[in-house]
C-alpha positions in Angstrom: 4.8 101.1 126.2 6.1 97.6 127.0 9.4 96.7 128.8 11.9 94.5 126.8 12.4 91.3 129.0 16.2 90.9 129.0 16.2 87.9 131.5 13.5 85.8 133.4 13.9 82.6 135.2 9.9 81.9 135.3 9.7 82.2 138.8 10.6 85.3 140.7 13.5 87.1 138.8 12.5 89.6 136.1 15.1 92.1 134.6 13.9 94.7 132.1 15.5 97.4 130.5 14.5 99.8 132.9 14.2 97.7 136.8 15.2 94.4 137.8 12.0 92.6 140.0 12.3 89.8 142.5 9.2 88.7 143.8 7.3 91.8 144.5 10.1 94.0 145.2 11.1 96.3 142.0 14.6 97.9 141.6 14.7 100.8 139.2 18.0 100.2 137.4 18.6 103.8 137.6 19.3 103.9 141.4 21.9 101.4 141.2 25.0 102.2 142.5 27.0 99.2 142.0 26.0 95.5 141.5 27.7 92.2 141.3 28.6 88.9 142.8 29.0 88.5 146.4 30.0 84.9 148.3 28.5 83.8 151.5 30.7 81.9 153.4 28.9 79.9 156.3 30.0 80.1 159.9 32.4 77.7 160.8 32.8 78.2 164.1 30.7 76.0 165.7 31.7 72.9 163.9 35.3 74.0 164.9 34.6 74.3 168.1 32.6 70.2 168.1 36.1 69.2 166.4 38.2 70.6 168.5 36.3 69.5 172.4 35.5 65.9 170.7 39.8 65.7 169.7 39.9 67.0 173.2 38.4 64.5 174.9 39.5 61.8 173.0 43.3 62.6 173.3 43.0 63.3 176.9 41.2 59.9 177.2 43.6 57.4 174.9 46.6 59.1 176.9 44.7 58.3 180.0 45.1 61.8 181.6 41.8 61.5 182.2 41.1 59.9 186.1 38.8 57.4 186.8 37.6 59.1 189.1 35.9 61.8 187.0 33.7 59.7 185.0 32.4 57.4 187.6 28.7 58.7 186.9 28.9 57.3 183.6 27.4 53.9 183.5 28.9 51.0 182.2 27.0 50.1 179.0 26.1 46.9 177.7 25.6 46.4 173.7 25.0 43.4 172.4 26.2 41.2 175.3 29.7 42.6 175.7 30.3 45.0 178.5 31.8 48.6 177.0 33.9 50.2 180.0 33.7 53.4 180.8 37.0 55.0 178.9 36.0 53.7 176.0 32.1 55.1 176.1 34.2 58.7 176.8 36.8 58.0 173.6 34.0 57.0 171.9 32.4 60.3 172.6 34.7 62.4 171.2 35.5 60.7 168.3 31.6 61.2 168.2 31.9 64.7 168.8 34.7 65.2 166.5 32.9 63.1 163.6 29.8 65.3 164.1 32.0 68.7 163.7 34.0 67.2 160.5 30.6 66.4 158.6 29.2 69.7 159.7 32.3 71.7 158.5 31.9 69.7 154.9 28.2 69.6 154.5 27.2 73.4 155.0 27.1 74.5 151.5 28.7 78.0 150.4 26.3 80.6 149.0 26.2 83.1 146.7 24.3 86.7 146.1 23.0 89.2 143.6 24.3 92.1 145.6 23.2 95.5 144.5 24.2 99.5 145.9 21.3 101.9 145.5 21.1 105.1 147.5 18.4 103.0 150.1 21.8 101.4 150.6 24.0 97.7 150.0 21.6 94.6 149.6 21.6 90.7 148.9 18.9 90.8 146.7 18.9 87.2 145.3 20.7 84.0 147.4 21.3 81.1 146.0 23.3 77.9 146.4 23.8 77.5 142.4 27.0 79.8 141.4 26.4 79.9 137.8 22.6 80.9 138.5 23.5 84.2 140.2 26.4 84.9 137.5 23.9 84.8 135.0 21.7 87.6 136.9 24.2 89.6 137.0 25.6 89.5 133.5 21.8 90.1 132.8 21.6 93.4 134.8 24.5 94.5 132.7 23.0 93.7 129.3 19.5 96.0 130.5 22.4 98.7 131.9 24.2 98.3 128.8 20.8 98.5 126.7 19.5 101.5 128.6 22.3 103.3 128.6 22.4 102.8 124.7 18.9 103.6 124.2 19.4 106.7 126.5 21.9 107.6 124.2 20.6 107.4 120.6 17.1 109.3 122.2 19.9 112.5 122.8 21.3 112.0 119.7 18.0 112.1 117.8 17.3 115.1 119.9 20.2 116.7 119.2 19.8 116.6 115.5 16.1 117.4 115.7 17.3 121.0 117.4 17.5 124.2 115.2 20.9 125.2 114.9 22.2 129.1 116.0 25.1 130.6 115.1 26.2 133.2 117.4 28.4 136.2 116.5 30.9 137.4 118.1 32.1 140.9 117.8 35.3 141.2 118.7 
């Protein structure tokens, strides 16, 4: 007997009535637990942490708390014919540093999961970037739940009408 195909994306994702497949991994519907959306943020910290030691430096450096003394290894630079001094090449690197953690805290995308329960145990099963990709696996599994479970339930009802009935007496 052939599975009905509820939902396909032509590449890896298959959901039938009866197991959802990505790749060559197959999950019987039957052992899940729960399913649903899940949202991966990304780690922030480290661009934080660029933001906050590049604002650092750069405060400490346009309020001049910084001596001269400190940065005297640093070499005065020469770009384009016009000497840079050396508090400006250590302002410049934090607002470098602080640019660099800005871009990284707005460019790392936010990701999104299939994530199923079975009784193996809790799983990210499909991650993408693309929200309205994952919603639509999951309102898939649903349809296949919802179409088992309604298959499952007509098949007892069939059975159920197909048994003899027996009337039991009581004597009371």
């Amino acid at each position: 007997m052939r599975e009905k195909t509820v939902y396909t994306d032509g590449k890896k994702v298959t959901i039938t009535g009866y197991s959802l497949r990505v790749g060559k991994r197959l999950f019987p519907l039957e052992d899940l637990v729960r399913y649903g959306v899940a949202r991966i943020s990304p780690t922030r910290l480290p661009s934080i942490l660029f933001m906050s030691l590049g604002a650092g430096i750069a405060a400490l450096q346009y309020l001049r708390l910084i001596p001269e003394t400190v940065y005297y290894w640093i070499p005065v630079a020469r770009i384009a014919g016009y000497e840079v001094p050396q508090n400006i090449l250590v302002f410049g690197t934090g607002a470098l540093l602080f640019f660099v953690g800005a871009v990284s805290l707005i460019v790392v995308p936010t990701r999104y999961a299939v994530r199923i329960t079975t009784n193996v145990g809790t799983m990210n099963v499909i991650v993408s970037r693309n929200r309205d990709y994952i919603e639509r696996v999951v309102d898939a599994i649903g349809t296949a739940l919802h179409i088992k479970s309604r298959a499952e339930f007509l098949e007892e009802e069939k059975e159920r009408e197909q048994r003899p009935r027996t009337v039991r007496k009581e004597i009371v």
